[in-house]
ZAMARGU-4260 file (C-alpha; in steps of 0.2 Angstrom, whole numbers, plus 5000, padded with zeros to 4 digits):
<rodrens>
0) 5613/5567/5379 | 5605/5582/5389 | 5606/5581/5407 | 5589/5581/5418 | 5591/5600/5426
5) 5585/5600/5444 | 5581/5611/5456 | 5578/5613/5475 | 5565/5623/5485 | 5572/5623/5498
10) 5589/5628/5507 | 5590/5617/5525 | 5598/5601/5530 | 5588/5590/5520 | 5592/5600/5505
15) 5610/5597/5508 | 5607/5580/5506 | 5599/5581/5489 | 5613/5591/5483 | 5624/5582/5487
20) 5615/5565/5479 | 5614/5575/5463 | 5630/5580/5462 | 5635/5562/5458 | 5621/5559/5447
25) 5627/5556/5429 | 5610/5561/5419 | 5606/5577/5430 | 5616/5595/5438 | 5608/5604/5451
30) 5603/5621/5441 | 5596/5631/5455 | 5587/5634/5473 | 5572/5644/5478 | 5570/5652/5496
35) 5559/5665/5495 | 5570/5672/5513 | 5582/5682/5507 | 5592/5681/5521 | 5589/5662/5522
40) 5594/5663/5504 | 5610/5674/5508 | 5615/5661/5520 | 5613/5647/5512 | 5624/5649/5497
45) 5642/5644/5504 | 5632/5627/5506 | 5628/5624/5487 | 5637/5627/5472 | 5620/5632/5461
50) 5612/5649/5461 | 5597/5654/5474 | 5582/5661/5469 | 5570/5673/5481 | 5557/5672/5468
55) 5545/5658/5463 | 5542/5661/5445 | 5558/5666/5441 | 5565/5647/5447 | 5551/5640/5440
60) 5557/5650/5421 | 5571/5644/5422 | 5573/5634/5402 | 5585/5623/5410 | 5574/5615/5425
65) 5568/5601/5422 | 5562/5595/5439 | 5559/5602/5456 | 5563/5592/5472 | 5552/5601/5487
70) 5562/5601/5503 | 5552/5612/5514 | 5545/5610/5529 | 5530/5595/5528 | 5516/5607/5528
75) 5522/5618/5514 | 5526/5604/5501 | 5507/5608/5491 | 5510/5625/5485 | 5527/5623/5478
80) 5522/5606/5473 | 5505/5614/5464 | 5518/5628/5455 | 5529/5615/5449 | 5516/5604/5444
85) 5507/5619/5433 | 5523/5623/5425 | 5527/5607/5418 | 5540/5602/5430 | 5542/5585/5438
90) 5541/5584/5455 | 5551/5576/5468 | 5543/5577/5485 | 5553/5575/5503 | 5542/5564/5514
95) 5529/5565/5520 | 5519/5570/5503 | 5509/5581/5513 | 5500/5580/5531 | 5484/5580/5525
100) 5473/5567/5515 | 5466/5584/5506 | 5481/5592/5503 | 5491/5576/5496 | 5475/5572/5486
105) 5478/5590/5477 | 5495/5587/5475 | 5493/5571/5465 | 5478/5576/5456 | 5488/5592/5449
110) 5503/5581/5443 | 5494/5569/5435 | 5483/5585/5426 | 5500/5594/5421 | 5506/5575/5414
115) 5521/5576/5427 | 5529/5563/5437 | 5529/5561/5457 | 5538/5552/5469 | 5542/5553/5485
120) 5555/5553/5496 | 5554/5537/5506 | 5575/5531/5501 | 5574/5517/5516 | 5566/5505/5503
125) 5579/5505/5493 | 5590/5498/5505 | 5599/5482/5503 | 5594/5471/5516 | 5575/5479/5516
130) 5575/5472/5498 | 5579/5456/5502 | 5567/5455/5517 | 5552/5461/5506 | 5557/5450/5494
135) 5555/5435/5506 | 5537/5443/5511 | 5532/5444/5494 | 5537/5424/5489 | 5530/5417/5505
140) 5546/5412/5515 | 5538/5417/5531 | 5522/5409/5528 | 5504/5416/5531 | 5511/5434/5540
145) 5504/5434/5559 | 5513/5450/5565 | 5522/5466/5559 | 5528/5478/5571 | 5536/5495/5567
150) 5546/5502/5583 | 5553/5519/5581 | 5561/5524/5598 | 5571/5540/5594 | 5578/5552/5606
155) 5579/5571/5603 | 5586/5585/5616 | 5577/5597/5619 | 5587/5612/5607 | 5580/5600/5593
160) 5563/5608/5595 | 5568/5625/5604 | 5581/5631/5589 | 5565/5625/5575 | 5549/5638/5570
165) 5541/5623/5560 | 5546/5606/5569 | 5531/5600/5582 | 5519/5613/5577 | 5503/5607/5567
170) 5502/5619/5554 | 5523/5615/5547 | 5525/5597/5554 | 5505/5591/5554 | 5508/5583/5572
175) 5526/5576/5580 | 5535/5560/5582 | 5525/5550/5571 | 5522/5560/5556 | 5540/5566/5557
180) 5551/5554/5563 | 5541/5537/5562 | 5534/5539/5547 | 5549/5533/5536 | 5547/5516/5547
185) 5529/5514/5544 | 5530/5517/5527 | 5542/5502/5528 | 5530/5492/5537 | 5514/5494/5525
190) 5525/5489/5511 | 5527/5474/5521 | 5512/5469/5527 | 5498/5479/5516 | 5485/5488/5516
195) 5479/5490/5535 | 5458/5487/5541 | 5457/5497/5556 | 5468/5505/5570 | 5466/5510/5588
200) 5479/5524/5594 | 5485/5536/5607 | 5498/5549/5607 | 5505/5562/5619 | 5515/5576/5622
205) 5526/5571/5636 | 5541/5579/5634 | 5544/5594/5625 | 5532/5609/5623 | 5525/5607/5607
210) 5508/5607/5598 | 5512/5588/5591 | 5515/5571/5600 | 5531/5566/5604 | 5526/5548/5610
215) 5512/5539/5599 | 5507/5521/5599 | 5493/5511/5590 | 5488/5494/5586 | 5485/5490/5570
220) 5474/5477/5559 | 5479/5473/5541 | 5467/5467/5529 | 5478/5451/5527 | 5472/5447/5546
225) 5488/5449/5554 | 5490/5462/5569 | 5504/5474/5572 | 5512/5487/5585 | 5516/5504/5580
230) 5526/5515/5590 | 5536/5531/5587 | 5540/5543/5598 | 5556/5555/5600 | 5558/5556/5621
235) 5565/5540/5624 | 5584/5542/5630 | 5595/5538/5622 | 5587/5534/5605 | 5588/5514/5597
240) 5590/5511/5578 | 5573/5510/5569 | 5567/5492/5570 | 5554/5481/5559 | 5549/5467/5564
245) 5540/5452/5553 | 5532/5435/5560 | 5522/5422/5551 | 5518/5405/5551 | 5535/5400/5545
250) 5547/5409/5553 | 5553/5428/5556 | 5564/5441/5551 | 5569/5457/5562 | 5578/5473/5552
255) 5586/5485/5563 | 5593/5501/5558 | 5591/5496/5539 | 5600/5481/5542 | 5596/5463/5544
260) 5597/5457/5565 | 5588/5440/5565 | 5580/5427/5550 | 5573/5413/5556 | 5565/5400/5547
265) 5557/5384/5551 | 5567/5367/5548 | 5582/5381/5543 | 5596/5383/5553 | 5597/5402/5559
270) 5606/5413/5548 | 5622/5421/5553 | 5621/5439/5554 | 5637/5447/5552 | 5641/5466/5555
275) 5637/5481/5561 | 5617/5480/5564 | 5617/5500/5563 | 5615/5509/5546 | 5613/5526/5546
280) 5600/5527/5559 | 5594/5546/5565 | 5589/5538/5583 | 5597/5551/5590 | 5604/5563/5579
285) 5593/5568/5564 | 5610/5574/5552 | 5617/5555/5554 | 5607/5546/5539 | 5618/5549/5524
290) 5613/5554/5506 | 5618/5537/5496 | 5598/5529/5497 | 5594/5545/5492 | 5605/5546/5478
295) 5597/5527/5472 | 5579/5534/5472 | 5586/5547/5462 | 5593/5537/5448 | 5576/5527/5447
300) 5566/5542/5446 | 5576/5550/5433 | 5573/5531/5423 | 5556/5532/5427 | 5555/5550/5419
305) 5561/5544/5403 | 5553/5528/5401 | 5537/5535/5407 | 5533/5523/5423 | 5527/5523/5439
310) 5541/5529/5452 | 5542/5515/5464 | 5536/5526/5477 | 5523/5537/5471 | 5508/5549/5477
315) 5496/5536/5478 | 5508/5526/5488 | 5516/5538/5498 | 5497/5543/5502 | 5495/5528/5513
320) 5508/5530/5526 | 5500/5549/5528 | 5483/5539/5529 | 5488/5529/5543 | 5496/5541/5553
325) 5480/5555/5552 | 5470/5539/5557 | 5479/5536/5573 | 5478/5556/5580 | 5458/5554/5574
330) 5457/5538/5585 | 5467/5546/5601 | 5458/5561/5599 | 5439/5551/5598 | 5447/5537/5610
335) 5439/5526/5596 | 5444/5513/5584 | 5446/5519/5567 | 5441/5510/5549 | 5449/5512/5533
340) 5448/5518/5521 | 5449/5534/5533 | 5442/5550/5530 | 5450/5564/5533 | 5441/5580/5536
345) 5458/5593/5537 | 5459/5605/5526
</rodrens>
């Protein structure tokens, strides 16, 4: 059987990660790369074993490729993503989708023009214990849900920012610490605890010299009723796991670094939680998640390709974490409340 052929755009960290996720991969090789730096390109090759393309159509001619995962900066997913999606070639995007409403809109109406798949990059859900907790949201184990809070409190030195062209700035990264770093957390949450009603938010810049936040905060009102916190922020020293927290009429749950801390239900006895709390978190350094959840969304893509079904995490799902997050810099900006659905004016 033919192999999916894959390639990256792409040649940083993040597109280590991939690589290394497809190496292991038994119905897909990596074929080739694109970095239109040459020098970035040059660089780069010691770190993968495929060929590195400067130019766009040329990668994208390639007879062997099949699909192309975008692992460039957050504000350059759309073009590649546009070209991909024109040649024919499924598309695998690196979280955020994009980080704009506008701009992820076109990016999911040109896939589903060119009859291409799209997912998105969001391999925290596919986590074992994650699965399990949405598994008891879903069948009503903690009852009516009252509260979900999504706490992201990551620390980042200041060489993080200072050795980067794109991270922090609006135009690469669309804000700071929530787009970047808190969104893989809030994704988690809105899975969770569904779609949100409003939201009343602030964010700063009280650290670092960027463009974007590196503290944000907001209060959240799901549809369901139930209230929750947000917060994400990359200055506060020295960085704890991710945490998401769930509380309903029944009992409550906590998950901690991609693992299960606390289950708590009423007229149960409390659940012994054994083992290391700490999975992979990036609380304080971004190169400490591995590749393996990667690798797992992977292999469902690549099943979604063929049977023709909807990647768990697609555009129209990876959309709403983006929604949320423009949301909160619209209400900080217009010290307002915001409804949803939320309209977003960016370009």
């Amino acid at each position: 059987m033919k192999k999916f052929g894959i390639g990256i755009v792409g040649t940083g960290s993040i597109a280590v990660k991939h690589a290394q996720a497809i190496e292991e991969l038994k119905g897909a090789e990596l074929v080739a790369l694109f970095n239109p730096n040459s020098s970035s390109a040059n660089a780069a090759k010691e770190l993968f074993s495929a060929p590195i393309y400067t130019e766009l159509n040329e990668f994208l001619g390639l007879p062997n490729l099949d699909i192309v995962c975008i692992c460039t900066p957050s504000g350059i997913h759309l073009e590649p993503g546009l070209a991909a999606a024109r040649a024919g070639k499924h598309v695998m995007v690196e979280k955020p989708i994009e980080i704009t409403l506008p701009r992820a809109d076109q990016l999911i109406a040109a896939c589903k023009e060119g009859g291409v798949q799209l997912a998105v990059i969001f391999q925290n859900r596919f986590a074992e214990d994650f699965i399990k907790l949405k598994k008891a949201v879903v069948n009503g184990v903690f009852g009516r849900l009252l509260v979900g809070n999504a706490y992201v409190n990551w620390f980042r030195d200041d060489a993080y920012y200072a050795t980067s062209k794109w991270k922090g700035t609006l135009k690469a990264d669309g804000g700071g610490a929530l787009i970047n770093q808190g969104i893989h957390t809030i994704d988690l949450l809105l899975d969770l605890m569904g779609d949100v009603a409003h939201v009343y938010a602030q964010v700063q810049t009280t650290l670092y010299p960027i463009e974007g936040e590196d503290l944000g905060m907001g209060l959240v009102q799901f549809k369901n009723g139930a209230l929750g916190n947000v917060t994400s922020a990359t200055t506060l020293y020295p960085g704890y796991p991710e945490r998401v927290e769930i509380f309903g009429t029944k009992g409550s749950a906590i998950l901690e670094g991609g693992k299960i801390i606390a289950w708590n239900i009423k007229g149960e006895e409390a659940s012994e939680i054994k083992g290391d709390a700490v999975s992979g978190s990036g609380s304080s350094d971004p190169n400490a998640i591995g590749y393996q959840l990667h690798l797992q969304q992977w292999e469902l893509f690549l099943k979604d390709i063929k049977n023709n079904s909807t990647p768990t995490v697609d555009g129209k799902t990876a959309r709403k974490s983006v929604e949320l997050i423009r949301a909160m810099y619209q209400s900080s900006k217009t010290g307002q409340k915001v409804e949803f659905p939320f309209k977003d004016k960016a370009g």
